[in-house]
C-alpha positions as a Markdown table, in Angstrom:
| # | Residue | x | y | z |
|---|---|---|---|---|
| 1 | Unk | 174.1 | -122.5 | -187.7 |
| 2 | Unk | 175.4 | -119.4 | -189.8 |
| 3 | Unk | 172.4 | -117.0 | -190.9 |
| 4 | Unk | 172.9 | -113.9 | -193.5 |
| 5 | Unk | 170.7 | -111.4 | -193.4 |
| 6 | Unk | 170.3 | -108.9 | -196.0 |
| 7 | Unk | 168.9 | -105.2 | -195.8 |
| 8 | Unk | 169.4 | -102.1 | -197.9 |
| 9 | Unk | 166.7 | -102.7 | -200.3 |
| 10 | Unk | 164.0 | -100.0 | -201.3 |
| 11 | Unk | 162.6 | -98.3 | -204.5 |
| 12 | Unk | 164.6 | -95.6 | -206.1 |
| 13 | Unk | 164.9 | -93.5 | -208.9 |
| 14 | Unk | 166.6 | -94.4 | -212.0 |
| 15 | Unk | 170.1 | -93.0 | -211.3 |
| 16 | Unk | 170.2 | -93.3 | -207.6 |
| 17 | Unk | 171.9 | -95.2 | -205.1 |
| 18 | Unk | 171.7 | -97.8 | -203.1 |
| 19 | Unk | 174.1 | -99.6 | -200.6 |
| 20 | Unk | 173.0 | -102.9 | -199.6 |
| 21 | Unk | 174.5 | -105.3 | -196.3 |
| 22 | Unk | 174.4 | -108.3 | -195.6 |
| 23 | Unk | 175.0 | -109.6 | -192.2 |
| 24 | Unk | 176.3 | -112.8 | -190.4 |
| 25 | Unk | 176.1 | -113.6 | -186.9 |
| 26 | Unk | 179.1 | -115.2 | -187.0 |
| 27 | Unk | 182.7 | -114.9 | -187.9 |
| 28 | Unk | 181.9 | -116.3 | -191.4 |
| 29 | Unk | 183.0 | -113.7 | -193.6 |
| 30 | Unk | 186.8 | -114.0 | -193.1 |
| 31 | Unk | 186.5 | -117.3 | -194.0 |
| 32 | Unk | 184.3 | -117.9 | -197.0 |
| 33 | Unk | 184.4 | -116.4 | -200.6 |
| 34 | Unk | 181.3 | -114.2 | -200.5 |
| 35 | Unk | 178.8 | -112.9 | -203.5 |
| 36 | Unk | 175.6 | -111.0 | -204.4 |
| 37 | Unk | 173.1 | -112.6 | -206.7 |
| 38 | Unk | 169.9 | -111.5 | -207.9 |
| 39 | Unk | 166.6 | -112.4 | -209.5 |
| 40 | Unk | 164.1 | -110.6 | -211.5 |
| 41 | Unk | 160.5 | -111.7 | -212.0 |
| 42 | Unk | 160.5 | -114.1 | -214.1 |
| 43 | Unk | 164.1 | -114.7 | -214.6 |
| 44 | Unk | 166.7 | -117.1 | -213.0 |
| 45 | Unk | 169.1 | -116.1 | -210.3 |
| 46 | Unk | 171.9 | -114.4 | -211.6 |
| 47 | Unk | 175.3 | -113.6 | -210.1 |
| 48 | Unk | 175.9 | -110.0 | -209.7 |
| 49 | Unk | 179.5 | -109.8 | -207.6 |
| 50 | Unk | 182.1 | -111.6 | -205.5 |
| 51 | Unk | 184.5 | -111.2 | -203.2 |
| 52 | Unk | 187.5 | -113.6 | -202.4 |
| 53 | Unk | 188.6 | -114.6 | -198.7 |
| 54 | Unk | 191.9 | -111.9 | -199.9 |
| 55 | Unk | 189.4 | -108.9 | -201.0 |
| 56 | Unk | 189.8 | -109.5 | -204.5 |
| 57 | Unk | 186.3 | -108.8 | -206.2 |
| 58 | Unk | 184.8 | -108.9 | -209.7 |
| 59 | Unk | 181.6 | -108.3 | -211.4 |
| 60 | Unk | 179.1 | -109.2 | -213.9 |
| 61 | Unk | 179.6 | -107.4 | -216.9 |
| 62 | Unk | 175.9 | -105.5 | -216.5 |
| 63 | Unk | 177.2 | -103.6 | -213.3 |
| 64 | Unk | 180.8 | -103.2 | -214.2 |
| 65 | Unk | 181.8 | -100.0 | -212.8 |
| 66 | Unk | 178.4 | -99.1 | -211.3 |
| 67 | Unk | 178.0 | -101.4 | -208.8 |
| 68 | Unk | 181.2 | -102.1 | -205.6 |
| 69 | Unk | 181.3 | -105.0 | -203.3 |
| 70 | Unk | 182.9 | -104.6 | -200.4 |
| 71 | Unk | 183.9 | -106.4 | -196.5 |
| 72 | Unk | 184.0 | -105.3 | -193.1 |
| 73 | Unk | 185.2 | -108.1 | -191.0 |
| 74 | Unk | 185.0 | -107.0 | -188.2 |
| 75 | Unk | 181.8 | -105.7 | -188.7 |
| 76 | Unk | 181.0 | -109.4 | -189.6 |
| 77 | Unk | 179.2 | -107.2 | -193.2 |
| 78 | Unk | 179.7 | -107.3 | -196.5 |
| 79 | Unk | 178.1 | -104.5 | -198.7 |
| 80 | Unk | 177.3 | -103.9 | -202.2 |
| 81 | Unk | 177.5 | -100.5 | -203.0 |
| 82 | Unk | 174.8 | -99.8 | -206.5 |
| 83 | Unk | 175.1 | -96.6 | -207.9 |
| 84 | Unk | 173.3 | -95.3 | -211.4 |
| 85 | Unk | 170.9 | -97.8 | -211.0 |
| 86 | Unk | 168.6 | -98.6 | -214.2 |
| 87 | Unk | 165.2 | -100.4 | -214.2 |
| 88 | Unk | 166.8 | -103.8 | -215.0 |
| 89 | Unk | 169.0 | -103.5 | -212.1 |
| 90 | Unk | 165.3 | -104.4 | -210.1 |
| 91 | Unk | 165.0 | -107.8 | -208.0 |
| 92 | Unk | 165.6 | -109.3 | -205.0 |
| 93 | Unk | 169.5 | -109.5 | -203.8 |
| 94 | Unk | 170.9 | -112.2 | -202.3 |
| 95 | Unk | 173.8 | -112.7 | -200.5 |
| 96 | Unk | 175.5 | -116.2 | -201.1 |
| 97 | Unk | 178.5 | -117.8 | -198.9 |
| 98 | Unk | 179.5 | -121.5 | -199.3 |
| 99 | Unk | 176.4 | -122.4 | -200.3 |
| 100 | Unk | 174.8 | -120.4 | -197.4 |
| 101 | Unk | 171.6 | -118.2 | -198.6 |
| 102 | Unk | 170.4 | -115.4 | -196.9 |
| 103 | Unk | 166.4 | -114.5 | -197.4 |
| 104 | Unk | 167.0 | -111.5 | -200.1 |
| 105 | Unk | 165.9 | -107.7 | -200.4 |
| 106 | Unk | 164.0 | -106.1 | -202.9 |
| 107 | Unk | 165.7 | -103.7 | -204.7 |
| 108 | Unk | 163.2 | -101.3 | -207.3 |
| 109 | Unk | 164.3 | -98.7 | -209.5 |
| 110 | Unk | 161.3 | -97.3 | -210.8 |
| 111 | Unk | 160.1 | -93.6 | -211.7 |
């Protein structure tokens, strides 16, 4: 069974960086369309960024240009590089792959 496990979370700055993973134990990657979600409290699950089987990627319009989702294959990884984060970039992130969850990371930007 195909697990994802997420990491890079933490609490930073407003204007910092952060560069999140997510992690299969399997070959899945190179075979699925991949993409980051998150939630804030309170709020639904919102899509953040994907990434086709070909590397072709796009964004939410809220991280446009801040934000960079990226693949290593063979590292069996994808990443999603945040950078000038804001306080309403804060939630958990998800990683999402043919309707395969992982369990999240919390993500604060804070002073």
């Amino acid at each position: 069974q195909v697990q994802l496990v997420e990491s890079g979370g933490g609490l930073v700055q407003p204007g910092g960086s952060l560069r999140l993973s997510c992690t299969s134990s399997v070959r899945f990657f190179t075979m699925n369309a991949m993409a980051w979600y998150r939630q804030a409290p309170g709020k639904p699950r919102e899509w953040v960024a994907g990434i086709s089987i070909a590397g072709s990627t796009n964004y939410a319009d809220s991280v446009k240009g801040r934000f960079t989702i990226s693949r290593d294959n063979a590292k069996n990884t994808i990443f999603l590089q945040m950078n000038s984060l804001k306080p309403e970039d804060t939630g958990v992130y998800y990683c999402e792959g043919s309707s395969v969850w992982g369990q999240g990371t919390q993500v604060t930007v804070s002073s």
